[in-house]
N, C-alpha and C positions, 0 to 999 in steps of 0.2 A: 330844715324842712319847716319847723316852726319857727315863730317868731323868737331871739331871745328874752324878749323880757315883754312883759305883758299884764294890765291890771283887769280886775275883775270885781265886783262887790262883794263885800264877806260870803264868805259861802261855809263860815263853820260858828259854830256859836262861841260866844264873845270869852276871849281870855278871864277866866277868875284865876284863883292862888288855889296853888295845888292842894289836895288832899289827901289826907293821911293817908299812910303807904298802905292803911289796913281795909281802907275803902275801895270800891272796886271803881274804875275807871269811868269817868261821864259817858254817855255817846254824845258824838260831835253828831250836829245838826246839817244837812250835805241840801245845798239847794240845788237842786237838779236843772231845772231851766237854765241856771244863771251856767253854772257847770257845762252843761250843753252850748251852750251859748258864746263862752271864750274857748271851750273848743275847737267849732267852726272858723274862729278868729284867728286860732293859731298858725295858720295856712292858707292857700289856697288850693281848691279844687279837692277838698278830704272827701271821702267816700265812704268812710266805718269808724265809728265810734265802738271803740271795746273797753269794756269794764270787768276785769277780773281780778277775786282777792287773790292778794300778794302783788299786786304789782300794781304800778303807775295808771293813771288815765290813758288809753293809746290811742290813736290817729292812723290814720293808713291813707298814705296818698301817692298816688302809682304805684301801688302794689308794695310800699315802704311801709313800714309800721315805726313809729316814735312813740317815744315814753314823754308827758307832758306831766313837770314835777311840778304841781301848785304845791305850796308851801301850806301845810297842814294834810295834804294831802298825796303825799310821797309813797304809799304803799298804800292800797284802799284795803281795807279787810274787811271780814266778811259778813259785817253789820253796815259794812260802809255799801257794799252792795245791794245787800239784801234793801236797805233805806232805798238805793237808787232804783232798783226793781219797785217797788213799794209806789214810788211815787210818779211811775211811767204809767203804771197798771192802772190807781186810783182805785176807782170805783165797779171798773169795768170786771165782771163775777164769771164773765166764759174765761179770759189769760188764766186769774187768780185757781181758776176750777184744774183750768189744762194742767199747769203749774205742777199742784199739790197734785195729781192722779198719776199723770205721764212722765213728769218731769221736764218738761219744756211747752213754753207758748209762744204765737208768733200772734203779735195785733199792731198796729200801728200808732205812732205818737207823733203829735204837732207842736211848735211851739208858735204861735201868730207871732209873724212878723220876720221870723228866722232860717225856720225850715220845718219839712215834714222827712218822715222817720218809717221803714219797716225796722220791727225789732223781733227779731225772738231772746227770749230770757230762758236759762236753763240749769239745771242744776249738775253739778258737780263736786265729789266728795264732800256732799252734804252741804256745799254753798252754791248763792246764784253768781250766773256769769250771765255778760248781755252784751249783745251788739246789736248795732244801731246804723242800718245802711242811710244815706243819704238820697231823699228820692229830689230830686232837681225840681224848682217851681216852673221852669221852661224848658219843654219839651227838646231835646237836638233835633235838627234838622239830619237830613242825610249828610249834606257840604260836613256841619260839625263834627261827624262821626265817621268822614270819609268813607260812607257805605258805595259798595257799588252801584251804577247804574242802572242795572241787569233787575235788579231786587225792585226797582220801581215798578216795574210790570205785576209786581205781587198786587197792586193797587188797584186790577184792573176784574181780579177774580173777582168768583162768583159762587164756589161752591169749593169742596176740598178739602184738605188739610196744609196747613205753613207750620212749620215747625222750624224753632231757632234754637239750636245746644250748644253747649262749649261750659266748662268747670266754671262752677262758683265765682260769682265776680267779675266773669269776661265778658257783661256788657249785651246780655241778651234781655234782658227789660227795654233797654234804651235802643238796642233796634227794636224791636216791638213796638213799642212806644211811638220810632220815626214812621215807621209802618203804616200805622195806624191815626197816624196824625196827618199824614197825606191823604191815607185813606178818609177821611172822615170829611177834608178838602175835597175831594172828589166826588161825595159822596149829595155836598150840598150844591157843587154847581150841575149835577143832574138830577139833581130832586125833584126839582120842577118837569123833567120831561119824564121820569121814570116813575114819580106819582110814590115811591117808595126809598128808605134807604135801603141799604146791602144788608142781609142779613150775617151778620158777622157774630163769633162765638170767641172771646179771647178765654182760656182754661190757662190755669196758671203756672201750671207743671204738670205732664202727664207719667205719673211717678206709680200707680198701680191697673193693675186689671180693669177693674171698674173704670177707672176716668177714662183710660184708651178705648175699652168699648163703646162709651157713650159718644167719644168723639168720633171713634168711626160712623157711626151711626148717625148723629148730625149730620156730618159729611155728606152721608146719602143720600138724604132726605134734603138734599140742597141747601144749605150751610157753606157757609167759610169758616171753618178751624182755626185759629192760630192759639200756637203752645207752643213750651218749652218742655227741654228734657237736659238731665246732664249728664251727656256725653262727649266722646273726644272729636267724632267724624263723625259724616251722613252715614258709614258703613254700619259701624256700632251701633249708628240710634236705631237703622232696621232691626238690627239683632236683638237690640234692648227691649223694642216693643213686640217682636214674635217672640222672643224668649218669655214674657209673660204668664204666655197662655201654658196649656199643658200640648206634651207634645201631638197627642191627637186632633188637636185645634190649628196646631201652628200653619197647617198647610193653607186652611181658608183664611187666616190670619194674614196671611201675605197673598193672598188673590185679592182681598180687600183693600189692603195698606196700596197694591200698587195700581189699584183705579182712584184708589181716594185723595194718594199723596200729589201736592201739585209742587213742593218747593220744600229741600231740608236745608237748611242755612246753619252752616256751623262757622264757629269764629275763636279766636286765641289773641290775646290783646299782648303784644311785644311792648318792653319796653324800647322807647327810642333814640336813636343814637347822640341825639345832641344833649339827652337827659332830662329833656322837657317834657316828663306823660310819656303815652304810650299810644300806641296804633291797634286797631284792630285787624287781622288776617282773617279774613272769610274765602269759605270752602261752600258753594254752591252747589247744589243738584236739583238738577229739573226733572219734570216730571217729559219723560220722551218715550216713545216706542222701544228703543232700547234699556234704558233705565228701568223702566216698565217692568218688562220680563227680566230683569236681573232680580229686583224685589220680589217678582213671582218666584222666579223659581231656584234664587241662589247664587249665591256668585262660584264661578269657577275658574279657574286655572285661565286667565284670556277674555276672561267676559267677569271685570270686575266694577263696582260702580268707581272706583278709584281709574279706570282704564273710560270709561264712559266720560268722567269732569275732565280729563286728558284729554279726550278727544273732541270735547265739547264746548270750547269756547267761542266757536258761531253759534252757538245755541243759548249763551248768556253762564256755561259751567265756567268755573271755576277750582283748581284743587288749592289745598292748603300751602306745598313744597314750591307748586307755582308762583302765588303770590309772594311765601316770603320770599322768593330767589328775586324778584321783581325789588318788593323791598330793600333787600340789601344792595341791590345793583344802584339803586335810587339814592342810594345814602341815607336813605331815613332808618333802616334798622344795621348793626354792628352783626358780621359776619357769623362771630362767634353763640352771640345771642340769637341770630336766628335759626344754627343752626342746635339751639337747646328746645327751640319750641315748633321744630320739623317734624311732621311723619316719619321719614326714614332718611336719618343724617346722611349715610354713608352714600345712599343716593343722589341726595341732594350736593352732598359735598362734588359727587362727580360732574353732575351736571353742571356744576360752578367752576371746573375748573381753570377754563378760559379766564376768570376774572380773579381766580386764585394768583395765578402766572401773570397777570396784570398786577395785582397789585402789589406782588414780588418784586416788580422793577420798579416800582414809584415809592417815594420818602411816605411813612405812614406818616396819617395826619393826628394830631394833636386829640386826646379823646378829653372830655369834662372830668372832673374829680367827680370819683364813685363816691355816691351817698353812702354812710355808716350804717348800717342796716340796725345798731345798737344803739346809735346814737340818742340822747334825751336832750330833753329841752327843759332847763329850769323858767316857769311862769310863775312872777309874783303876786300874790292876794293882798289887796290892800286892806286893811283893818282899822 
């Protein structure tokens, strides 16, 4: 995943001759830029930078994590961290405050000319640990992100809530992102006739009470919403945001949600079969007269929103077991892999059986060698 061999400029203060066994050890000097910097170099398309004592520098790319063993730097401990926290931070007194009170901060880091960085830094067993997502200097397009076609029409609102979910890491920034990057194209070739942009609200996570109120609220008052939440499916993230409130609230909670919501986009990033990256699976729900009243008033036995994206693909739905059976039919996702990141295997398995019994009769084809999920990468520091 990494390159094997790889130089970098000193990144530890300069060899002297040891001292006495009775002296306590120097600290080695860690230049962070430079560090960050053959990182990125060691791969392509890395996504997380993670830095925790006791172990290697890691890398993460398709969902792979690798140990990157710079020589002096083979185990970081926990002054080796604390330095690298140290010098992401700077000067900046809100991370440094978060830090010491709560025990973790999230603020952003750049390096000109390299890349730009969300980080949160955090403590653990009384040391810091960090990681370091990679934000792209160019935006994806929808083609790059194989987003559906369906999801363009989110470009055309006016007022509402968009919400995109799916666990840590699958890729819901980067639709947001394409989203809104269309959107913002749209927005200037009718500037001129509409005398106005869109008024648009992006909210970064709608993770308590308060931020969902405010965005309903927006919503109301004629707003475009878009936020994230992490959850599994558009069903959950109902749940997730009436489960908030208390239960005496919960019922106007969901009269609200289902005038407000116009689009829940959830998504699960497969890896793919030829080993190159991964695909995203997106799970659609529009906002329809039926959908409507399922958010109002519950799903039941027959009338579920998972029965509604089933029955809604003239209407731009989509469900999750759908796409990946599409997937694997296509050859881009590996049967068994898709059927680890389904809704309901057992189901899907059936629904697949015709192509099960096909490929029963035909010679299996050749799969890539599985990456070492263990595997390290020695990188040399030249001194």
């Amino acid at each position: 995943m990494g390159t094997p061999t790889q130089t970098m400029p000193p990144q530890t203060a300069s060899a002297q001759a040891p001292a006495p066994s009775s002296a306590p050890a120097a600290q080695r000097t860690i230049h962070t830029a430079q560090l960050v910097a053959a990182m990125l170099k060691s791969s392509s398309h890395v996504s997380d930078l993670i830095f925790s004592p006791g172990r290697a520098p890691q890398i993460e790319v398709s969902g792979q994590l690798t140990e990157l063993k710079f020589k002096g730097l083979e185990c970081l401990s926990s002054q080796d961290t604390l330095s690298i926290a140290n010098d992401i931070m700077g000067k900046n007194e809100t991370p440094i405050r978060k830090l010491e009170q709560d025990g973790s901060a999230d603020l952003s880091y750049g390096i000109p000319g390299v890349a730009r960085f969300r980080v949160n830094i955090f403590k653990q067993r009384g040391s810091c640990a960090i990681v370091m997502r990679v934000v792209p200097d160019k935006i994806p397009g929808f083609e790059e992100l194989s987003l559906p076609e369906a999801l363009k029409e989110i470009v055309e609102l006016r007022n509402g809530i968009v919400l995109v979910t799916g666990p840590t890491g699958s890729g819901k920034s980067s639709t947001l992102a394409a989203i809104l990057d269309k959107m913002n194209t749209f927005a200037m070739a009718l500037r001129a006739a509409l005398r106005q942009a869109p008024k648009v609200i992006l909210v970064g996570e709608m993770r308590d009470r308060e931020t969902i109120e405010i965005a309903l609220e927006a919503s109301e008052t004629g707003h475009l919403v878009m936020s994230t939440l992490h959850t599994i499916d558009a069903s959950k993230t109902v749940e997730r945001i009436v489960g908030v409130f208390p239960m005496a609230d919960q019922q106007a909670i969901r009269t609200r949600l289902s005038k407000a919501f116009r689009y829940i986009v959830s998504q699960r990033l497969l890896p793919k079969r030829d080993g190159k990256g991964r695909i995203a699976a997106v799970e659609i729900l529009k906002s329809t007269m039926r959908t409507r009243e399922y958010v109002e008033k519950g799903e039941a036995e027959g009338k579920s929103l998972l029965d509604a994206m089933r029955d809604g693909s003239t209407e731009g739905m989509q469900h999750f077991d759908g796409e990946i059976d599409r997937l694997i039919r296509a050859g881009i996702v590996d049967f068994d892999a898709g059927l680890t990141y389904s809704t309901n295997a057992g189901n899907l398995r059936l629904e697949m059986a015709d192509f099960l019994d096909e490929r029963a009769n035909r010679p299996a084809p050749s799969k890539p060698a599985v990456q070492d999920p263990n595997r390290t990468t020695e990188i040399e520091i030249e001194r």
